[in-house]
C-alpha distance (Angstrom), angle and dihedral (degrees) to the residues before:
residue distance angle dihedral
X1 . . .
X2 3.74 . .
X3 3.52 118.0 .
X4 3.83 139.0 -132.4
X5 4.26 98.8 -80.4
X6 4.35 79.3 -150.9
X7 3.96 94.7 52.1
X8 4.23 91.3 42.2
X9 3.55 91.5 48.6
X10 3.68 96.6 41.5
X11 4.15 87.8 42.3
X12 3.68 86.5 51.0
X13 3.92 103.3 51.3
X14 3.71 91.8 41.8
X15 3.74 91.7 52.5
X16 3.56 92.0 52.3
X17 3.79 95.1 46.1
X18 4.19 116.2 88.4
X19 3.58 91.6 -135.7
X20 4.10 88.5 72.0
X21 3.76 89.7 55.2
X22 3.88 93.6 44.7
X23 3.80 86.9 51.4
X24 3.82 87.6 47.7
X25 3.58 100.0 51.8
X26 3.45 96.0 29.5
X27 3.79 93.3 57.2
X28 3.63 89.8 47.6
X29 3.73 98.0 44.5
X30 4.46 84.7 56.4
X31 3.45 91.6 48.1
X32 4.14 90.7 49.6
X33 3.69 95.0 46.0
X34 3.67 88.2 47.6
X35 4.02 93.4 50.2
X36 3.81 91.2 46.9
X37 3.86 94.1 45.1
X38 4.02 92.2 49.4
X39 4.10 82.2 42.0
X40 3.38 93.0 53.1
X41 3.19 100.4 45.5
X42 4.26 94.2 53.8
X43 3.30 88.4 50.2
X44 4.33 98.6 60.1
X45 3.45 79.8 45.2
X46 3.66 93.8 57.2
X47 3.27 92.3 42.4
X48 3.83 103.8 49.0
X49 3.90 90.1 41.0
X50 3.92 100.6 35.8
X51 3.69 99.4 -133.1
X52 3.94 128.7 87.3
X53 4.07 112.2 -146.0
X54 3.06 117.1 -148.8
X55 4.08 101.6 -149.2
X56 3.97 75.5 68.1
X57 3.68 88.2 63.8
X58 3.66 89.0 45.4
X59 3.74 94.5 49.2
X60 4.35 90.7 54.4
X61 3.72 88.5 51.2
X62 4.10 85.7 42.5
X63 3.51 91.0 52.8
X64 3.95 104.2 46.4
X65 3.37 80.9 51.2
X66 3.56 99.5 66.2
X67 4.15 88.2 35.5
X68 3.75 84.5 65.9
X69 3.73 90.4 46.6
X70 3.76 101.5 46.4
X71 4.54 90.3 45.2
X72 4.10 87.8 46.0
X73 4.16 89.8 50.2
X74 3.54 91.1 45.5
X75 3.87 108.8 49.1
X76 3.86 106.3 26.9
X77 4.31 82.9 57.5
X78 3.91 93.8 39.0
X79 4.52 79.6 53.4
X80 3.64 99.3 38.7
X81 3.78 88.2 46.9
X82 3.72 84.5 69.9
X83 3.49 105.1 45.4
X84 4.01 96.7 95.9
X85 3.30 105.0 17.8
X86 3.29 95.6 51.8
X87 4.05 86.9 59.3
X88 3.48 90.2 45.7
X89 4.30 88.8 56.8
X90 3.80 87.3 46.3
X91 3.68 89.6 44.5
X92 3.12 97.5 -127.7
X93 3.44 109.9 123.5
X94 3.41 102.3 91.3
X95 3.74 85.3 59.4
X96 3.16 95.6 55.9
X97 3.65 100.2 44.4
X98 3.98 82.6 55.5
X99 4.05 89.7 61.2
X100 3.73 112.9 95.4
X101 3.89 83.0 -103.1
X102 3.96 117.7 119.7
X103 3.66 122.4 -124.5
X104 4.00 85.0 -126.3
X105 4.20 82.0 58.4
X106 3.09 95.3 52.3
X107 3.74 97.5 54.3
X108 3.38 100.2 40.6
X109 3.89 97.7 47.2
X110 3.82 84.3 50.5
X111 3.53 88.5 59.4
X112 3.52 101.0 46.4
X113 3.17 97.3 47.6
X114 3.81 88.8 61.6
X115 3.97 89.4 44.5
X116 3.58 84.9 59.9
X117 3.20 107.0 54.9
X118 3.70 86.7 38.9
X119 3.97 82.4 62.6
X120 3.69 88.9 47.9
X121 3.90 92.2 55.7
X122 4.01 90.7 39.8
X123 3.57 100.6 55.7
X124 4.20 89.5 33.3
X125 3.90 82.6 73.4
X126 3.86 103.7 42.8
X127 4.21 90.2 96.9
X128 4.00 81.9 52.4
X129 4.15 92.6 47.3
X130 4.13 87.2 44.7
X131 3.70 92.2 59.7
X132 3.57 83.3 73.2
X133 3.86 100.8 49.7
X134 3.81 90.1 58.5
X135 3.59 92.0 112.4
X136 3.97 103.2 39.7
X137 4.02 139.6 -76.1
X138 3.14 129.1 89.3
X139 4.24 121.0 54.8
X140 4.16 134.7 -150.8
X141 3.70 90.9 -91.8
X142 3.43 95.7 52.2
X143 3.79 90.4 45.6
X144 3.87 84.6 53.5
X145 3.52 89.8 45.1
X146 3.80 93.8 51.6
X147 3.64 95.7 43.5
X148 3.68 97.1 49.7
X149 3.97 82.1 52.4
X150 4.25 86.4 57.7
X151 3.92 85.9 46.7
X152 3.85 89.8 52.8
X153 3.63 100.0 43.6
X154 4.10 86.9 47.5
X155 3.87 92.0 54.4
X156 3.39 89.9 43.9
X157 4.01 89.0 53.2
X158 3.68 88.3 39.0
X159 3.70 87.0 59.8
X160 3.68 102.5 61.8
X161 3.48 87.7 44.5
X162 3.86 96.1 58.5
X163 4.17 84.5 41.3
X164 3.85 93.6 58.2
X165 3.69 90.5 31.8
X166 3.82 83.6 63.6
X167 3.45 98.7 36.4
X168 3.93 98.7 53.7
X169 3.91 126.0 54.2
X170 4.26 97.6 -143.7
X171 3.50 124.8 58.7
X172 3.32 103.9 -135.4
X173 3.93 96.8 52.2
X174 3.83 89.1 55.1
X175 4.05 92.5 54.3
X176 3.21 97.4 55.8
X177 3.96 94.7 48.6
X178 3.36 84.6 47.3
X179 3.94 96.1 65.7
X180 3.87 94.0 25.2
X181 4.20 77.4 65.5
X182 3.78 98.6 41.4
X183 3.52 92.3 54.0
X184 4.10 90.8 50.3
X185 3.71 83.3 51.3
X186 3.77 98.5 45.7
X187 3.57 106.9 39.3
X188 4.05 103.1 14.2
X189 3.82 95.4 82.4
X190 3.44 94.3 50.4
X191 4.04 89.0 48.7
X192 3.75 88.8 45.5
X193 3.73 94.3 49.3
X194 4.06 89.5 45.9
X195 3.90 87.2 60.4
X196 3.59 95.7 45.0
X197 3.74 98.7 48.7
X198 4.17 87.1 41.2
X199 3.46 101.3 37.6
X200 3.36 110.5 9.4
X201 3.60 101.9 53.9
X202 3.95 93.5 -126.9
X203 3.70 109.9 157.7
X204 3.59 125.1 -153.3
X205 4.05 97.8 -49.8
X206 4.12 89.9 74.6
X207 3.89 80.9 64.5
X208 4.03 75.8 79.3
X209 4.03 85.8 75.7
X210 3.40 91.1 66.0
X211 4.00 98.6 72.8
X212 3.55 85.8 66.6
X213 4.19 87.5 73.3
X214 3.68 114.6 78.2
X215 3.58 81.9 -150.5
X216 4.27 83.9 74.8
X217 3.68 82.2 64.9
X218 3.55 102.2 57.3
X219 3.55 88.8 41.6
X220 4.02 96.7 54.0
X221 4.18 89.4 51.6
X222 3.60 93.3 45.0
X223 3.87 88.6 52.2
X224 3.38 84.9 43.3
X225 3.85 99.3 52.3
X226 3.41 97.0 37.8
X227 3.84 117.7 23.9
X228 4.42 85.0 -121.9
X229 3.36 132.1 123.2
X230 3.70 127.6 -145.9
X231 3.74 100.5 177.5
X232 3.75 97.1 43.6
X233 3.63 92.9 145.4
X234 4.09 91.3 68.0
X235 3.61 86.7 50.6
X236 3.69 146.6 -98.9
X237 3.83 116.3 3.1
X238 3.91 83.1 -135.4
X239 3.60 82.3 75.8
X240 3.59 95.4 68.4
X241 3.31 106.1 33.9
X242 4.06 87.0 57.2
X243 4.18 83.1 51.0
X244 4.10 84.0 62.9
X245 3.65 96.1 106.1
X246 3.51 105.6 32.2
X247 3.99 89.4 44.9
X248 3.90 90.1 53.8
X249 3.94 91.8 53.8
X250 3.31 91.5 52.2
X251 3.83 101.4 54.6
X252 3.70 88.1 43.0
X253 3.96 92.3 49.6
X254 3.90 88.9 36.8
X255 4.01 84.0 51.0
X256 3.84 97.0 47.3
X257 3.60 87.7 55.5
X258 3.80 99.0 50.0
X259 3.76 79.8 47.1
X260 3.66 96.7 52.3
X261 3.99 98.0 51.2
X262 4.00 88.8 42.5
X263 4.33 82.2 65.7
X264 3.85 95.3 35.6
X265 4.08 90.3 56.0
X266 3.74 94.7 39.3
X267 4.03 97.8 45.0
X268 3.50 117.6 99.7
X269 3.87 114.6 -100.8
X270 3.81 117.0 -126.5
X271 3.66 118.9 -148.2
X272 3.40 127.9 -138.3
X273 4.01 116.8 -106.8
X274 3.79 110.3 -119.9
X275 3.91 119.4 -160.3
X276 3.42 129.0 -147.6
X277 3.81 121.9 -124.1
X278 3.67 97.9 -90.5
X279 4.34 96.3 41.2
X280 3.94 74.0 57.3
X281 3.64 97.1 53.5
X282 3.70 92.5 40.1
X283 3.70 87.3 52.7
């Protein structure tokens, strides 16, 4: 199977380049300090109390869980943000666009390149995310399950980037539009469905706004894995895990889109031949 000559070469470079492994370790370093701290801190409990909870077990596993989640929607955006822009500083875009290379190749091997070393960051922290499973919960699938929910969320995130890495001509302008919109996306339905319900006098059918958050999808497979609710508040956690389905469609249709646009700006633009008088005559 041959692979995407953008998504090689990009793997390759970024592989090579010390800021890769910094992100690696560093990445992994947060999410050990914040497993030992959370650790630590069940433990004096347990030990002034004399009784070991397990929701507080839960809640560590919860919580690295969202760690993961929060580092893979921040870097793979801040990288795919880059991608065209970044050609465009260089200038060479043009040259690039000249290759026998698509603009749809180009795109997606952007983006996978990103997903993969998403992946490699991911699965680089499962021994980290097992630590707290050593007294029960949580299974393989659901780890799959919950994992291939970070993946989703980080193409998703990957995919703005890459759209406003298209649609701007500096770097630096399309990073920060990148996470002004993935925190509209993230957090907005969940503002928008507070005012409705509060103000609004929306009953339970604005809860439908909240599929639109990737953040519904994390919550749905933790409920799922674990039978705990982080988002209690907004109501029952059965609510979100039903929302599974119709939250995963959307991110992929949402994503698609993005996708789509990133290729429309980024594609040459043919311009119509015009004839002269006599071409038209001879026609």
């Amino acid at each position: 199977m041959k692979m995407n000559p953008i998504c090689e070469r990009a793997s390759r470079a970024a592989a090579r380049t010390p800021r890769f492994s910094a992100s690696l370790c560093g990445g992994n370093a947060l999410l050990s300090a914040v497993a030992i701290f959370l650790l630590g801190l069940m433990f004096q409990r347990a030990e002034n109390t004399g009784e070991l909870r397990y929701e507080e077990v839960l809640g560590v596993f919860h919580a690295l869980i969202w760690t993961e989640l929060a580092l893979a929607a921040l870097l793979v955006p801040a990288s795919a943000a880059s991608a065209v822009s970044g050609e465009r500083e260089q200038k060479t875009l043009d040259l690039l666009l000249g290759t026998a290379l698509s603009p749809p190749s180009i795109i997606l091997g952007n983006l996978l390149q990103n997903l993969i070393t998403a992946a490699i960051f991911v699965f680089s922290g499962l021994p980290v995310l097992l630590t707290a499973l050593l007294f029960g919960g949580a299974g393989f699938t659901d780890l799959a399950l919950l994992f291939g929910g970070i993946l989703l969320s980080a193409a998703l995130a990957g995919s703005l980037g890459l759209f406003f890495s298209a649609l701007n001509r500096t770097t630096a302008v399309a990073i920060v539009e990148t996470f002004a919109a993935e925190a509209l996306l993230f957090f907005g339905p969940y503002g928008l469905y507070f005012l409705l319900r509060n103000y609004g006098g929306a009953g339970n059918g604005a809860a439908v706004l909240l599929w639109l958050s990737p953040l519904s999808l994390m919550e749905g497979l933790l409920f799922r894995a674990t039978g705990h609710s982080d988002f209690a508040l907004l109501g029952d956690g059965r609510l979100f895990e039903a929302a599974l389905v119709p939250t995963v469609c959307l991110q992929l249709c949402l994503m698609g889109i993005l996708l789509f646009l990133a290729v429309k700006v980024i594609s040459p633009r043919r311009r119509k031949r015009k004839f002269t008088t006599e071409q038209n005559l001879i026609k």
